[in-house]
C-alpha positions in Angstrom: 49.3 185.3 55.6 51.1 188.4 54.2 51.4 191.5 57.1 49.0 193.3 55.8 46.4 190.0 55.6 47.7 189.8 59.1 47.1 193.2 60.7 43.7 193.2 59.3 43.2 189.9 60.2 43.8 190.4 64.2 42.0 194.2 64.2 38.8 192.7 62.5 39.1 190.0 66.0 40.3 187.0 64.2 43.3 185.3 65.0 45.8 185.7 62.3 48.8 183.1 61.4 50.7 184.7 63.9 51.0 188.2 66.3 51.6 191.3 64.0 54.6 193.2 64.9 55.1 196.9 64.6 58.1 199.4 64.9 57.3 202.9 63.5 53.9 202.5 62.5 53.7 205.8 64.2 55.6 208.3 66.2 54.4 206.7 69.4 55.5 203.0 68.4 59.0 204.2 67.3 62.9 204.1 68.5 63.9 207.2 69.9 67.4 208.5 68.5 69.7 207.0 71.3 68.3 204.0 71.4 68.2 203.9 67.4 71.8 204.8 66.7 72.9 202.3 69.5 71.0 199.4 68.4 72.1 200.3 64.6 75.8 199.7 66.1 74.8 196.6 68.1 73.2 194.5 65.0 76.6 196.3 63.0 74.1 197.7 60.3 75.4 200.8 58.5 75.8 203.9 60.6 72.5 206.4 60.2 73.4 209.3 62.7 71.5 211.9 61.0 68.1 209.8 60.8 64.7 211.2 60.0 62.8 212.5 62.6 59.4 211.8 63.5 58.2 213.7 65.9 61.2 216.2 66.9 59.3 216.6 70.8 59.8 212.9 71.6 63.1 212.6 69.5 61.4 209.5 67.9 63.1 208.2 64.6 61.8 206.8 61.3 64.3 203.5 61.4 65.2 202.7 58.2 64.4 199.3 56.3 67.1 197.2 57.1 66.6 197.6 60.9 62.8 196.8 60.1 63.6 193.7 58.2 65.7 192.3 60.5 62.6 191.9 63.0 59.8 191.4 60.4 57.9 194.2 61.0 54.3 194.3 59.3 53.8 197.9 59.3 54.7 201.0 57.1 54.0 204.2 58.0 52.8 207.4 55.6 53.0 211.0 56.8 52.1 214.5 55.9 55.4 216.3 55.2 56.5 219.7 57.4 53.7 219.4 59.8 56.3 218.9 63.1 58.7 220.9 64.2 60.4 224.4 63.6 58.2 226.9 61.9 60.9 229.4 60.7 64.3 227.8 62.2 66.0 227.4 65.7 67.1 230.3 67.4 70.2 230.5 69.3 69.9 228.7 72.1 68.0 225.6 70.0 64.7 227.0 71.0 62.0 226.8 67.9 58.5 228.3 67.4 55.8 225.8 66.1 53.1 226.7 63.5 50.9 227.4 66.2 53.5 229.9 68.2 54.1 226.9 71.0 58.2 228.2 71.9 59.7 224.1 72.7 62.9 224.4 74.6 65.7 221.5 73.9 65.2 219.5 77.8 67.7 216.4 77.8 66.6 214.7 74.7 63.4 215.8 74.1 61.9 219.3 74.1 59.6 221.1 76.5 56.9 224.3 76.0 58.1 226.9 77.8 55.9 229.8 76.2 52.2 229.0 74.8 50.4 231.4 72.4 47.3 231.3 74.5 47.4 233.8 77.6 44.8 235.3 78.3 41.7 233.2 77.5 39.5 235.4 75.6 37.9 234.7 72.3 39.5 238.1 70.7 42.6 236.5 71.5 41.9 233.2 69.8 40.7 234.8 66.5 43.4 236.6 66.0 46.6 233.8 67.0 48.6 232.8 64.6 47.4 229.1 63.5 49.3 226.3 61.9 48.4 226.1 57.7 46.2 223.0 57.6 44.9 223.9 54.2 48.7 223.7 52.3 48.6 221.2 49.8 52.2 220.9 49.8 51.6 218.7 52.6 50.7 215.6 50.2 52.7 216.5 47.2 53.8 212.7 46.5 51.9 211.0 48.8 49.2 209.0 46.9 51.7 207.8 44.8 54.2 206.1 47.6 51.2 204.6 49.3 50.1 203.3 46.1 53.6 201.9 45.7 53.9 200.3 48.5 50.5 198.7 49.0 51.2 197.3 45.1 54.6 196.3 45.7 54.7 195.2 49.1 52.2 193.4 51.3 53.1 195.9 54.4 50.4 196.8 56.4 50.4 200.9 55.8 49.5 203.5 58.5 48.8 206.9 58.0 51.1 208.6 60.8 49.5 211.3 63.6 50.5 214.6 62.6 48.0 217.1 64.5 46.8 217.5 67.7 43.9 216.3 69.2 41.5 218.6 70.7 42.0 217.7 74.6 45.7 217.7 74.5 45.8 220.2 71.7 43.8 222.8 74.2 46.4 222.1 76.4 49.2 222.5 74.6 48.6 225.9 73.3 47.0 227.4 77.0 49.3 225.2 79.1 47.5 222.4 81.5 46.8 224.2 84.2 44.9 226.9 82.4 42.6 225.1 79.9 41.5 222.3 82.8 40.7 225.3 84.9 39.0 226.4 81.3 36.9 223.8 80.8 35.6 224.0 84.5 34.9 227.2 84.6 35.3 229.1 80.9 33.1 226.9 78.9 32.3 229.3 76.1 35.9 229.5 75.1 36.9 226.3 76.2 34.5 224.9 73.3 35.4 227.2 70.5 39.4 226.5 70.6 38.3 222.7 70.7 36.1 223.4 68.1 38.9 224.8 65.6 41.3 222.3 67.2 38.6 219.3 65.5 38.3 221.7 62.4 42.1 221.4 62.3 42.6 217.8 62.4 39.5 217.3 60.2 40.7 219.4 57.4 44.3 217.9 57.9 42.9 214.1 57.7 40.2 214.8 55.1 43.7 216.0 52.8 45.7 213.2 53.2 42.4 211.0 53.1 41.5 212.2 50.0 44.9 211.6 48.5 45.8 207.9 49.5 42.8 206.4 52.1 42.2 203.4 49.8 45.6 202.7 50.2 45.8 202.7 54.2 44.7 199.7 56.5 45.1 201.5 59.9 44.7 205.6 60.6 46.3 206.9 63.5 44.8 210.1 66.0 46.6 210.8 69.3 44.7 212.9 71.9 46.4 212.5 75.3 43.3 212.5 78.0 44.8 210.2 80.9 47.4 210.6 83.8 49.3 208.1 85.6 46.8 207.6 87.6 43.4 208.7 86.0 42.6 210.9 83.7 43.1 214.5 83.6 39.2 215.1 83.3 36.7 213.1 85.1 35.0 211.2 83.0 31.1 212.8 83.3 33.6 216.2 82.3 35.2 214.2 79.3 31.1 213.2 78.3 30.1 216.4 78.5 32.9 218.5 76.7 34.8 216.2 74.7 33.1 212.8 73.4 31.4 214.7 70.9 34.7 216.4 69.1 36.4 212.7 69.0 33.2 211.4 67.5 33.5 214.1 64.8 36.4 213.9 63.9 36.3 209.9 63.7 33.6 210.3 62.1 35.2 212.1 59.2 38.0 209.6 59.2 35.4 206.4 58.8 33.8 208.5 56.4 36.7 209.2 53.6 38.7 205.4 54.0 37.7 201.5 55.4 40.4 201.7 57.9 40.3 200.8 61.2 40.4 204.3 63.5 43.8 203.6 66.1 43.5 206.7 69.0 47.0 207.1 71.0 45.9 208.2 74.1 49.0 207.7 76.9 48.1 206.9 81.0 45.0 205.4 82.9 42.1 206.0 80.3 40.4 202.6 81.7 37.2 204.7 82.5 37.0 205.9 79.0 37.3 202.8 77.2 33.5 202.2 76.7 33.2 205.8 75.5 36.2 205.6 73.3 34.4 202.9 71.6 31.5 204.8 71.4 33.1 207.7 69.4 34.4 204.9 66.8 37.8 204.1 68.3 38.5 200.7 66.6 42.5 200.5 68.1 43.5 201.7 71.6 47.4 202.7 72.0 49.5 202.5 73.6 48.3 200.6 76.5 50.5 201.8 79.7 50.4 199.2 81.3 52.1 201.0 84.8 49.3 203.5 84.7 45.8 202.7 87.1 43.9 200.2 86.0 45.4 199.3 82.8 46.4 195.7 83.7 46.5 194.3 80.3 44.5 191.0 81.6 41.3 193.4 82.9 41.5 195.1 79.6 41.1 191.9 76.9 38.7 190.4 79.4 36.2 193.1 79.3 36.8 194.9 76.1 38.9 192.8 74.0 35.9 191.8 71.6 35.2 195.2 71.2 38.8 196.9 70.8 42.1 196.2 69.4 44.8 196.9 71.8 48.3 198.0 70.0 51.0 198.0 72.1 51.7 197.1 76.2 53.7 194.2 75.1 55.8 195.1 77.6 56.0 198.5 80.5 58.6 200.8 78.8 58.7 202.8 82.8 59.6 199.7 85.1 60.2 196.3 83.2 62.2 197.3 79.5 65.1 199.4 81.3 65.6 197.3 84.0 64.8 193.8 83.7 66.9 191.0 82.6 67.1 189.3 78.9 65.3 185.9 80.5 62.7 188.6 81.9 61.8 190.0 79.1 61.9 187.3 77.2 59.2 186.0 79.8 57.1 188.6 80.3 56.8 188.9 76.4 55.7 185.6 76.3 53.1 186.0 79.3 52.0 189.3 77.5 51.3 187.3 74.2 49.2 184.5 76.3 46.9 187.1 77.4 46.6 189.4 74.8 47.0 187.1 71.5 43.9 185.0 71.8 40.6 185.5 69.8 42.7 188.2 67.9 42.8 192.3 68.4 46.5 192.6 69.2 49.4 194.5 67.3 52.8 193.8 69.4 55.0 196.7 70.4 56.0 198.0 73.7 53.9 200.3 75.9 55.2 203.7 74.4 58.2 205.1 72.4 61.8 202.7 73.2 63.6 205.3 75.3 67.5 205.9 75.2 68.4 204.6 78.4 67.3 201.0 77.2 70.5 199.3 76.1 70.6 197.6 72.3 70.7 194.1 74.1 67.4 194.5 75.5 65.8 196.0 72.8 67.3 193.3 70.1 66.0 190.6 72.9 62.5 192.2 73.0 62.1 191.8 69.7 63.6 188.7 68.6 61.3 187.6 71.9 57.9 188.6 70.2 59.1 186.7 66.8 59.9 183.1 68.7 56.2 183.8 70.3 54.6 185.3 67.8 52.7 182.0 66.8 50.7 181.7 70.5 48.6 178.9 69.1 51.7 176.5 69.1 53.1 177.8 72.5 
C-alpha cells in the first residue's frame, strides 16, 4: 500500500499493510519549535531556525520534508493562509491582537489571552465586535492547485489543517471560560447566537477551502476543545442540549462538500461524549489524552473502536514522553500498537503536540519505535 491507500485503509476499519504514521498532519499532531530545531540538530539535517509556524499559540511548526522523510510519514497537510496569528503586527512588548480582538500575550513559549473582545454579554455588544474576515478569498489563492499537486504527484495522504474555532471553545475564547460556562447556564439567548455565528464562521471558512480542493483531501480536520483533565467542561445532558446540534452542522457541511473522513481534535476526558461525537458525524477522534479520566486507550477501541478512528495517544506527551527511558518508550509504543492496531482505525502519533522539554533522543526513539512496529500483524 501507498500512505494514502493506507490512511484510508485503517479510517474505513480495515487493517492496512502497516500503522499510518503522522507528523504535522495538523497543528495538534506537530513538533513545537524547541523540540523541532533540536531534533533538526540531533539527526544533523540542515539548520531551519526560522521555520513556518502553524499555529503561533502552541508554537507548533510545519517540519520540513526531510525531517518527514526520515520517519515515513503518510500525511500532508493543506491550510488556509493568514488565518492565525497577528492581525495588524506585534506591539511592543510582543503582545498581538487576533482577527477577532483576542490580545495573546507571549507566556514561556507559547502565548496566553489576557484581554477578550467579549465583556459584557449582551447581544448589542456581539453585533457590533469586530469579527475575523471568513469571507476573503485570499485565503485559497493557490490552494487547489498544491493539493492537486500533491495528490498527483505523491501518494501522501493530504489533510486539510484546523484553522477556526469551534463553537464551544471558540465561545470561550472570545468571553473567557469563566464567563461563557456561567453563559450557557444561565444566558442562553446569547449563549446560542455567538455559537451560532461561531458555526456560521467555521462553515463559511470550510465550505471555501472545500470548494477549492475537497476532492483532493482524504482527511478534514475541526478542533473544538470540550473536555478537562478530568471531565469535561460541560456535563454532558448541557453539551446535548446546547452544543450537539452546532457540531452536527457544521459536520454536516463538511460531509456535504468532500468524501473525507471528518477528524474532531478535542483535548482531555471527552469519554462521555464519544457516542455523541459519533452521532454528530465525527469519523476520527484526536488526540486521545490518554492521562485524562477515562481515556485508557484499551476502554476506548474496545467499546468504540468499530465505530471511530482514534489518531493519536500512541504515547502520553504529560507523564511518559518527557520522562521515560528509550527502552520505555520503545515498549510502551509497542503495547500501544497491540491495542490500538487491530481490526484497523488507528493513525500513530503521540497524545498532543511534542513539547520542548522532550529531548531529540526521545523523540527520534519514538518514532523510529512506531516504524519497527508498525507492521503489528508480524509482532
Amino acid at each position: 500500500m501507498n500512505s494514502r491507500e493506507r490512511v484510508k485503509c485503517t479510517l474505513n476499519h480495515k487493517e492496512p499493510d502497516k500503522v499510518p504514521l503522522d507528523l504535522n498532519g495538523t497543528m495538534c499532531t506537530a513538533l513545537t519549535r524547541t523540540a523541532y530545531i533540536k531534533l533538526r540538530s540531533y539527526l544533523n539535517l540542515d539548520a531551519d531556525d526560522t521555520p513556518g509556524i502553524s499555529n503561533i499559540f502552541m508554537d507548533s511548526v510545519r517540519a520540513k520534508e526531510d525531517l518527514l522523510r526520515i520517519y515515513d510519514i503518510d500525511t500532508r497537510c493543506i491550510y488556509l493562509s493568514g488565518n492565525l496569528g497577528p492581525d495588524t503586527g506585534f506591539m511592543k512588548d510582543g503582545s498581538f491582537a487576533d482577527g477577532f480582538g483576542i490580545v495573546w500575550k507571549p507566556a514561556s513559549y507559547y502565548y496566553d489571552a489576557v484581554s477578550r473582545p467579549l465583556k459584557e454579554g449582551t447581544l448589542e455588544e456581539l453585533k457590533k465586535a469586530k469579527w475575523e474576515d471568513y469571507t476573503d478569498k485570499a485565503q485559497v489563492k493557490g490552494l487547489r492547485e498544491k493539493a492537486k499537486s500533491v495528490y498527483e504527484n505523491t501518494d501522501f495522504c493530504i489533510v486539510a489543517d484546523m484553522h477556526s474555532f469551534g463553537p464551544f471553545e471558540g465561545g470561550c475564547m472570545l468571553r473567557g471560560y469563566d464567563n461563557f460556562l456561567i453563559d450557557l447556564a444561565t444566558n442562553e439567548k446569547y449563549a446560542l447566537y455567538l455559537l451560532d455565528k461561531l458555526t456560521e464562521t467555521a462553515a463559511a471558512k470550510w465550505a471555501m477551502l472545500l470548494d477549492e480542493a475537497g476532492e483532493y483531501i482524504e482527511v478534514v480536520a475541526q478542533g473544538d476543545d470540550v473536555g478537562m483533565q478530568n471531565s469535561t467542561y460541560i456535563s454532558p445532558s448541557m453539551y446535548r442540549k446546547l452544543i450537539k446540534s452546532y457540531h452536527k452542522k457544521l459536520f454536516d457541511l463538511i460531509h456535504s462538500k468532500t468524501k473525507a473522513k471528518v477528524f474532531l481534535h478535542a483535548c482531555g476526558s471527552v469519554y462521555d461524549l464519544i457516542p455523541d461525537f459519533i452521532e454528530t458525524g465525527v469519523d476520527v477522534l484526536n488526540p486521545i489524552q490518554r492521562s485524562a479520566a477515562k481515556m485508557d486507550i484499551i476502554k476506548l477501541k474496545k467499546e468504540f473502536g468499530k465505530e471511530i478512528s482514534f489518531w493519536g495517544g500512541g504515547i502520553d506527551v504529560q507523564k511518559q514522553l518527557p520522562f521515560y527511558s528509550l527502552k520505555q518508550i520503545e515498549d510502551e509504543v509497542k503495547r500501544t500498537i497491540e491495542i490500538m492496531a487491530p481490526g484497523g482505525g488507528f493513525v500513530f502519533f503521540p497524545s498532543h503536540n511534542i513539547q520542548a522539554d522532550v529531548s531529540p533522543d526521545r523523540i527520534d526513539c519514538l518514532f523510529n519505535s512506531a516504524l519497527k512496529y508498525r507492521n503489528y500483524s508480524r509482532l
